[in-house]
Structure formats: C-alpha cells, structure tokens
LUMLO-454777 format. One line per field, with one value per residue (C-alpha): residue in one letter; x, y, z. Coordinates in pm, 1 decimal. Example, Ala and Ser with C-alpha at 12.3 -4.5 7.8 and 13.67 -1.06 7.14 Angstrom:
LUMLO-454777
lumza [A, S]
c1 [1230.0, 1367.0]
c2 [-450.0, -106.0]
c3 [780.0, 714.0]
This chain:
LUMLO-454777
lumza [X, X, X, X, X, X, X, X, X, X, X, X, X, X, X, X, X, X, X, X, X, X, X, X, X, X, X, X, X, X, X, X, X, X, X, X, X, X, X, X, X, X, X, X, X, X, X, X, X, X, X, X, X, X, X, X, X, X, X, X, X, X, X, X, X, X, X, X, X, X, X, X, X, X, X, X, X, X, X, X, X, X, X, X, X, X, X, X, X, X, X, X, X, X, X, X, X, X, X, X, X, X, X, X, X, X, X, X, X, X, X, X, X, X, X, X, X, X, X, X, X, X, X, X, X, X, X, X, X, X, X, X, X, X, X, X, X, X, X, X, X, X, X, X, X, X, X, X, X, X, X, X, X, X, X, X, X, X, X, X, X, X, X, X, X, X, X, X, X, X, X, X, X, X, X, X, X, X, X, X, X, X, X, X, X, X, X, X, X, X, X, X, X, X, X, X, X, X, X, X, X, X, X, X, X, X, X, X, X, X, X, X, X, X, X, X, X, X, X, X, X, X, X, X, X, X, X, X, X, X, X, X, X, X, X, X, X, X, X, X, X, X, X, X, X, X, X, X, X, X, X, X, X, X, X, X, X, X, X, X, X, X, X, X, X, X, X, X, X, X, X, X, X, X, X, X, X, X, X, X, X, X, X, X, X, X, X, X, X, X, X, X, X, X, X, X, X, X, X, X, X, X, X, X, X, X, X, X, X, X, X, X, X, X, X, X, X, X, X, X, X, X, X, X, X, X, X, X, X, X, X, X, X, X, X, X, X, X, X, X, X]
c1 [-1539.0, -1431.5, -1296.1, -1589.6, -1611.1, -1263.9, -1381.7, -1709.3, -1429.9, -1234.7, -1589.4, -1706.1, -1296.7, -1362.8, -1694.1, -1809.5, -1446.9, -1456.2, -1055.0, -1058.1, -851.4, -1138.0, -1369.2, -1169.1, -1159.7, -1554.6, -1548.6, -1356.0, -1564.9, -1907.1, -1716.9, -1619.3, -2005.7, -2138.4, -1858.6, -1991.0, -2338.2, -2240.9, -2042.5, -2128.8, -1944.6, -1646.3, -1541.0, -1228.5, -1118.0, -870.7, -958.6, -705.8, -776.6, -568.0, -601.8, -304.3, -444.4, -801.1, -862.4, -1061.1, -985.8, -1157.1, -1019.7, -1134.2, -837.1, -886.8, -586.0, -395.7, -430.3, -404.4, -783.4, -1073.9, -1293.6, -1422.4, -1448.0, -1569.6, -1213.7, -1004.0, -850.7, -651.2, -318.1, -422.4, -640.1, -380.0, -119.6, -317.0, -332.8, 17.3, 303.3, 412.8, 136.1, 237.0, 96.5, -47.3, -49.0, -317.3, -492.5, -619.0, -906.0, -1023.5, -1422.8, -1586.1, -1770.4, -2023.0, -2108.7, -2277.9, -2639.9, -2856.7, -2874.6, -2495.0, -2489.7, -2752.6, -2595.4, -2252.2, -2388.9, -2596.6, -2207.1, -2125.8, -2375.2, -2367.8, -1979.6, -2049.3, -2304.3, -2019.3, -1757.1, -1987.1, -2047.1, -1688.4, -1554.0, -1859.3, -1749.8, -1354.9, -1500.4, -1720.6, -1468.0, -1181.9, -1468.0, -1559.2, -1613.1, -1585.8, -1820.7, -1981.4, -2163.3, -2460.7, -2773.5, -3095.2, -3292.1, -3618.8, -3807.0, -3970.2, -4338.2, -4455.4, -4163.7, -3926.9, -3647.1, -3423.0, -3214.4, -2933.6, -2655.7, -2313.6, -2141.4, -2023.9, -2395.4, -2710.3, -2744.6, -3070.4, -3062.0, -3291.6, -3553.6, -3381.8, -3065.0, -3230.0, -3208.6, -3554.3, -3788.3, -3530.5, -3727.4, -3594.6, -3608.2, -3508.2, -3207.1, -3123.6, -2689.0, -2667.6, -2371.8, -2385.8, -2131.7, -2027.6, -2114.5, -2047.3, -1951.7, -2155.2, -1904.3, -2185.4, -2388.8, -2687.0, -2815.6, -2761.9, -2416.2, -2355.4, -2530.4, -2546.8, -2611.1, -2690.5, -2737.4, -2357.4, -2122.4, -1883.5, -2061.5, -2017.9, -1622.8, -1572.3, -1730.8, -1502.1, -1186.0, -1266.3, -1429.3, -1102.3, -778.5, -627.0, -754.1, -652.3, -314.2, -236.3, -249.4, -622.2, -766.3, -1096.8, -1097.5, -1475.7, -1832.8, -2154.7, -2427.0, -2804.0, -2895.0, -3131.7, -3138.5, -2747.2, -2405.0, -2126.4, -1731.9, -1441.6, -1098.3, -752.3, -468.4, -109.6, -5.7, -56.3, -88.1, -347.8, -733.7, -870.2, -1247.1, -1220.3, -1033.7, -1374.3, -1618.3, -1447.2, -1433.1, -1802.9, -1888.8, -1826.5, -1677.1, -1975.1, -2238.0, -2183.0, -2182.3, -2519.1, -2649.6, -2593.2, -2722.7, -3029.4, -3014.5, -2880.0, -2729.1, -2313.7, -2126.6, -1755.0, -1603.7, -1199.4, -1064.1, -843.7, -677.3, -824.2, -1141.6, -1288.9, -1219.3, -1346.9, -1646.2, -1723.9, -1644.6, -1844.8, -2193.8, -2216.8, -2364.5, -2413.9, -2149.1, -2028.4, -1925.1, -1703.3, -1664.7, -1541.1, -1491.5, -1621.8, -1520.8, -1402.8, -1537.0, -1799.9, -1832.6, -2051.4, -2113.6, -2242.0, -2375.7, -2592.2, -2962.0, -3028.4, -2791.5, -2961.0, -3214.5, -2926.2, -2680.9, -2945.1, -3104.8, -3402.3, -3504.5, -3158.6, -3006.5, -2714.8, -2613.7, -2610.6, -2422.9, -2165.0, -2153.2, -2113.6, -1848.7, -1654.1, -1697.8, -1806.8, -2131.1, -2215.0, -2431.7, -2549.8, -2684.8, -2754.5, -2566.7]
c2 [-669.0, -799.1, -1145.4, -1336.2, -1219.0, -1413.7, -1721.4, -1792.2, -1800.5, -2023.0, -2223.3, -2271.5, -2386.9, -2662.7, -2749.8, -2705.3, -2773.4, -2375.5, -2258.2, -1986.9, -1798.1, -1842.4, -1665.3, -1381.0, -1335.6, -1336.3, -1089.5, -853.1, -814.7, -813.6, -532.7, -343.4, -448.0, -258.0, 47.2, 87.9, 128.1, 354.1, 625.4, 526.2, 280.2, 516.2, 561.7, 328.0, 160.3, -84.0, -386.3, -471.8, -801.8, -898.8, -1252.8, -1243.5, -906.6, -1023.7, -705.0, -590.8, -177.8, -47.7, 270.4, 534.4, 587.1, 966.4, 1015.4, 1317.3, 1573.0, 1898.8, 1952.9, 1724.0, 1622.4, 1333.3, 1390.0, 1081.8, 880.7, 1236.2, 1495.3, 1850.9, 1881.5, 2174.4, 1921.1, 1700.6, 1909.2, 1982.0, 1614.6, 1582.9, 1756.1, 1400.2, 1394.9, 1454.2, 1423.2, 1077.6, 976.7, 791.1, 969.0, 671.2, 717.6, 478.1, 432.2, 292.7, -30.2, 40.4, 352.6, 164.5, 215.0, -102.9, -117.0, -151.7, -367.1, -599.3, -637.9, -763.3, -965.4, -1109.3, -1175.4, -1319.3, -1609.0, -1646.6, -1717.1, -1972.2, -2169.9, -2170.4, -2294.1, -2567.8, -2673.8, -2683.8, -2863.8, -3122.0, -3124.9, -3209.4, -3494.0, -3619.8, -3567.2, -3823.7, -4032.7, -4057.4, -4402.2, -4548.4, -4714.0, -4523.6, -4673.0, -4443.6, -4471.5, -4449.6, -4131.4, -4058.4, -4259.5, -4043.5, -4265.8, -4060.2, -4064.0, -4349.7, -4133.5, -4181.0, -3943.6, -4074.0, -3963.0, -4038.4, -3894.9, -3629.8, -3461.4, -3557.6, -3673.8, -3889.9, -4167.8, -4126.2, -4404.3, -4429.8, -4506.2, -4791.1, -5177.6, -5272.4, -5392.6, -5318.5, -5157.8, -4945.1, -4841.5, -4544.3, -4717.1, -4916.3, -4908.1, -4956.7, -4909.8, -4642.9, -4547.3, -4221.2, -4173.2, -3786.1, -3475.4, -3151.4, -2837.3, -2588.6, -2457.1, -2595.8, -2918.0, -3239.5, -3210.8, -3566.4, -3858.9, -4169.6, -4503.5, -4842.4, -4952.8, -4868.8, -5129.1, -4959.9, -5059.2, -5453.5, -5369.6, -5221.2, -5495.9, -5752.5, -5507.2, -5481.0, -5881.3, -6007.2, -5939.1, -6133.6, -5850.1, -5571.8, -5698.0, -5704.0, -6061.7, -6109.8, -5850.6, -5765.0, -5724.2, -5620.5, -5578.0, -5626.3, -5612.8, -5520.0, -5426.8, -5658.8, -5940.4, -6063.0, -5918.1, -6097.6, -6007.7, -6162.0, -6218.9, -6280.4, -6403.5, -6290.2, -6594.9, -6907.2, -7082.0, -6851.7, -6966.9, -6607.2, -6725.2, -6928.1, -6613.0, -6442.6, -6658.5, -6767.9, -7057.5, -7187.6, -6930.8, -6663.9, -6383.1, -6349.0, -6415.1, -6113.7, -5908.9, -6113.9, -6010.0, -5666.9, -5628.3, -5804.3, -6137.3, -6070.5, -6312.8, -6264.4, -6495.3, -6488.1, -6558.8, -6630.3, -6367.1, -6509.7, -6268.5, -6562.5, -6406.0, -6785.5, -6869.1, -6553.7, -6578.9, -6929.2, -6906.0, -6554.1, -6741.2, -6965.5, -7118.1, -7252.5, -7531.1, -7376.6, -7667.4, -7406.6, -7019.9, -6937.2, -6600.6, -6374.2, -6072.7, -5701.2, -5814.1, -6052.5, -6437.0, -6714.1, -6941.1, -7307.5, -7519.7, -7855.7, -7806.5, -7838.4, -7564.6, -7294.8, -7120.5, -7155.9, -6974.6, -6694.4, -6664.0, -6508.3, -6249.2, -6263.0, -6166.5, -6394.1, -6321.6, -5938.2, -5980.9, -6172.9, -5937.1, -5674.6, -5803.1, -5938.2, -5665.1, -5912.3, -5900.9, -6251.4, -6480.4, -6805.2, -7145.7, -7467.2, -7752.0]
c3 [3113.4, 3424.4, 3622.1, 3552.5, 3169.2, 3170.9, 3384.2, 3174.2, 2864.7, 3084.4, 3138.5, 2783.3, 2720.1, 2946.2, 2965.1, 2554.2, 2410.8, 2285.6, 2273.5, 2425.0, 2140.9, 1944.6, 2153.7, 2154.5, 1835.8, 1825.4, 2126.5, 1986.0, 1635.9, 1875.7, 2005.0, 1661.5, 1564.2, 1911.1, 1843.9, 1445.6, 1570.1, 1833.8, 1661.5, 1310.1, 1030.5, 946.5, 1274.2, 1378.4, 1666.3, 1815.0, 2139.3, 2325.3, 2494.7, 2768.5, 2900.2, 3179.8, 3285.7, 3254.8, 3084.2, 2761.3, 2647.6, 2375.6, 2198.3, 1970.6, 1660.5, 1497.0, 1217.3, 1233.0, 922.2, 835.1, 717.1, 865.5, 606.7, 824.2, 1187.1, 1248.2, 1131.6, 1160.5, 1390.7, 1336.4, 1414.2, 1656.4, 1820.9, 1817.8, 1934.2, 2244.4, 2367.4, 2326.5, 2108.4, 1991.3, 1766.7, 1367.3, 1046.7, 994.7, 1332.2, 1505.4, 1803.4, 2034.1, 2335.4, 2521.7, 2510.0, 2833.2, 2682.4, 2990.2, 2836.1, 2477.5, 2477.1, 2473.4, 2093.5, 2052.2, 2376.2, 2239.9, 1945.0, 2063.4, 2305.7, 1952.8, 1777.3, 2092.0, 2124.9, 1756.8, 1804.1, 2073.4, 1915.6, 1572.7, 1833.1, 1948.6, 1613.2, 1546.8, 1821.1, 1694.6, 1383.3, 1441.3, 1670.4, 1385.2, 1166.6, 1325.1, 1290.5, 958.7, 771.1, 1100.7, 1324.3, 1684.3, 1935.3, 1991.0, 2262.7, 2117.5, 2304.8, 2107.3, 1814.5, 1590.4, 1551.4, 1275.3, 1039.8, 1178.7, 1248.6, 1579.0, 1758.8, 1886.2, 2176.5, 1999.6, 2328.9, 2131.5, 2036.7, 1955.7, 1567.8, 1394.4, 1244.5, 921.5, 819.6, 498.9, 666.1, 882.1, 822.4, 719.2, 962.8, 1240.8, 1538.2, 1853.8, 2186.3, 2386.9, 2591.4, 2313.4, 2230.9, 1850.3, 1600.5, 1281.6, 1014.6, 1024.9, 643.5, 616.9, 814.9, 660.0, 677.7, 550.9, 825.1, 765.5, 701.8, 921.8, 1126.4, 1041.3, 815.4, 999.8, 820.6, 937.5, 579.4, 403.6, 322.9, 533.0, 836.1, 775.7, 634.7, 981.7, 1203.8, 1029.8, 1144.6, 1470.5, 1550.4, 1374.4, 1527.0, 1161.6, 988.6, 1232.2, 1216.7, 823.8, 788.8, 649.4, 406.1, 298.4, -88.7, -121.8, 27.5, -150.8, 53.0, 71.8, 421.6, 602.9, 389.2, 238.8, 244.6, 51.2, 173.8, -6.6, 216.6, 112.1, 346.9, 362.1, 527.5, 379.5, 675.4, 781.8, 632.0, 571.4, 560.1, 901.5, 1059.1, 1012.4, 1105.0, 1406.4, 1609.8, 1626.1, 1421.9, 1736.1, 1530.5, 1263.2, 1487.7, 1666.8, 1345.3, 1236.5, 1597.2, 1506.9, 1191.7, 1310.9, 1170.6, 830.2, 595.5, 538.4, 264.0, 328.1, -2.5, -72.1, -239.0, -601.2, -819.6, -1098.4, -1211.1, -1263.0, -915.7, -778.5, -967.1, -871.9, -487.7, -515.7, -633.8, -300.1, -170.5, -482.0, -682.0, -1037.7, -1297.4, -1509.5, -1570.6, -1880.4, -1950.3, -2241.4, -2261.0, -2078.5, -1734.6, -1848.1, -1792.4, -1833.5, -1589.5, -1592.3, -1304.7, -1271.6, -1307.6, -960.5, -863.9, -1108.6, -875.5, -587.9, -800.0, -942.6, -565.6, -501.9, -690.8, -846.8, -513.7, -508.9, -852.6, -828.4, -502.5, -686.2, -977.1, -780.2, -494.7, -825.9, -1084.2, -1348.6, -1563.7, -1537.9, -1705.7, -1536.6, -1744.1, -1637.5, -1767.7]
C-alpha cells in the first residue's frame, strides 16, 4: 500500500466520479475479507487508513485474559505482560500484520472486494446522475441498432443505456450518429436489471417538449392540464392561461406554427391537438373532441356525458378507429357518449 495505491484512488475520484471515502471503505473490508482467510474467521483486526499520510496499517487485536480459550481472538496476561506491563485485563493487544506477507488466496480475494466495490461506485455515481434526471427529457446519440430485436443502445453522456423496441415510436427507424430525445421513465436501485428505462412512447415525453419549446409555460403563465396521447399516430394536450391576455393554445403552437413543429419533427411526424383547458366539463369536453364541431354536451352522470354533433361531424368526432374519442375521454376524464343530431 503505497503512493500510487493512493493516486489510482485519487484517479477513479476524478476520472469515474468514485468519492474517494467510499473506496476506502471498500478497501478496508477487502482487507478484513483477505485477514479472515488468512488467520481464520475469529481472529480480529483493526485498518488504519491514512489518506494525508498515504498510508494503510493493518493490525492483529488479541484480548487480554486470564485463561485463553481462543488463541486465535485471545492472549495471557503473562504474554501480555511481556510486550509491555501496561497491558491489563481486557485490554486489546494490537500487531501490525505486513499486508505483503498474505498469500495469494487472501490477496486475490481482496483485490476481488476491491473491483467489486468499484464497479458498485460506478453504478452509483450513474445512478445519482440518472436520478436528477428522472421524468425529464435527455438528449442521447444513437451507437448500435440491435437488427434482430430492434433495440438501440444509446450514449446519454452519462453511460450507455438501450432504448427497448417496446419503448420506440412505431415505424420510427435509426442510425448510429443519430441525436434523439428519451424520457427518463425509471431509475432501477436493485442491482440488477436495466440501470435506467428509457421511453420514447410516455406522455411525459410530449409534457416536457411543450416546457422547454414554450418559454409561456416555463415561466408560470401557461399550464399544461393533461396529455393523452398514443405514440406515433395522435397526442391531445389541454392548456390553461394565467393571464388573460395571454392565448394559451397560440403560446404553443407558435408563430407559424414554429413551436409545435419542432415537437412534430421529433416525434416523427405525429399528430398533436392543443385543446383549451375549462374548469366547465361541457366546454372541456367539446374543445377536447376537435377537430370536430359539438352542437351540445349535456352531462349524465359521475363523469359521464353525452355529446351531440351534426351528421356530418359524427365520424370526425369518433375518429378513426375511435381514436379521437378515447383521446378526449381520456385527456378529460369523462366517459363520453357521442350521437349525431
């Protein structure tokens, strides 16, 4: 245990985030791990580490007592008495064991604790940086696609995490070099298992672009009051404004439409519905099922509503597959049932 033992610590600090207090700690119990297998589990010991000295002293700890029924943890008092005449009943008899002097077992094995302790570090220091980043967007580079089951491994600049099929926008393809955006869904504590889940696919990830492409929203003024959305083909995102004299739904599309067609861009082309927020369910409802016109809303019961519009507007307001009504439902909380006049 020498200079450079204390400069690699010093290394792995700066280079791999590792504290260095940390390390230590997992140094000194490969040390206890290497000293049980050397003199056997009852023995005991004590490290002294010694950063400012650069110094690391292991020492053997006998207890003082009148008979020895474990030589191992014990000494006489004789024996004791002939180190040095402090020595008493229950006192601890220390001597120092040269760590160069553990046979290759014991050596292997705290060198085994040691690496072990450096890969947990580096998964720590991942997971604090994951961690301030959770339901939040990352810009990651994509560095391999997986052709066989879809999955990409991305560079997040903190690690390398993938980016499962599942968690893809349909029919979106990629290429190594390619800078996307994910949403930190998760950060996995347990030691095994994915670090972090990335998603492409959440709600979060549209709730975020708005914060970020509209300064109205970053500043308090504008608020998003809900996301429905089904990645690749529609999203639906009701606003409300603080200010009066602030038009919530133009805030976030943007002059020309600027501010959302990034955010379209991004998620490849997908549909987004900006819908003004009302605290009157009717309203809500009706401004939730555009692009279609409602004629009335009339509601009829615990979160339930029916909802009447022209003839021509019937297949608008259902959408395909029913998409634009279980958008609506959803963004609104409503169960709602839609007739033509």
């Amino acid at each position: 245990m020498n200079k450079e033992f204390f400069v690699a610590l010093d290394l792995l600090e700066k280079e791999k985030g590792i504290p260095k207090e940390y390390m230590l700690e997992k140094i000194e119990a490969a040390l206890l791990s290497a000293f049980k297998k050397e003199f056997g589990n009852s023995t005991m010991m004590r490290v002294n580490i010694d950063p400012v000295k650069e110094d690391v002293k292991v020492y053997l700890q006998k207890e003082v007592v009148e008979e020895v029924t474990n030589p191992q943890c014990q000494i006489s008092l004789e024996e004791a008495k002939a180190i040095s005449k402090r020595y008493d009943i229950g006192k601890m008899v220390e001597t120092e064991v040269k760590t160069k002097n553990f046979r290759r077992l014991s050596a292997a094995a705290a060198k085994s604790v040691i690496i072990q302790g450096i890969r947990e570090g580096e998964r720590k220091v991942m997971q604090d940086a994951y961690e301030s980043k959770r339901e939040e967007i990352i810009t990651a580079t994509v560095s391999k696609v997986d052709t066989i089951n879809g999955n990409v491994v991305l560079e997040t600049g903190t690690s390398h995490a993938v980016l499962l099929k599942s968690e893809q926008i349909p029919g979106e393809t990629f290429y190594v070099g390619d800078k996307i955006k994910v949403f930190v869904m998760e950060v996995n504590k347990e030691s095994r298992g994915p670090l972090v889940t990335l998603s492409r696919i959440h709600a979060g990830l549209v709730r975020r672009m708005f914060e970020l492409e509209v300064p109205e929203i970053q500043d308090g003024i504008v608020m998003i009051k809900g996301v429905a959305r089904e990645a690749g083909s529609r999203t639906k995102i009701s606003v409300w404004s603080r200010d009066e004299d602030v038009d919530a739904v133009g805030a976030c599309i943007g002059n020309h439409g600027m501010r959302i067609g990034g955010i379209v861009d991004e998620l490849r082309g997908e549909k987004i519905d900006i819908v003004k927020y009302s605290e009157n369910l009717e309203e809500y409802v009706a401004a939730a099922l555009a692009p279609a016109e409602v004629r009335s809303v009339t509601l009829t019961g615990d979160r339930a509503c029916k909802v009447v519009v022209d003839a021509d507007q019937l297949s608008l307001a259902i959408g395909k597959e029913g998409q634009n009504a279980r958008l609506a439902a959803r963004l609104t909380g409503m169960k709602i049932d839609i007739k033509s006049e």
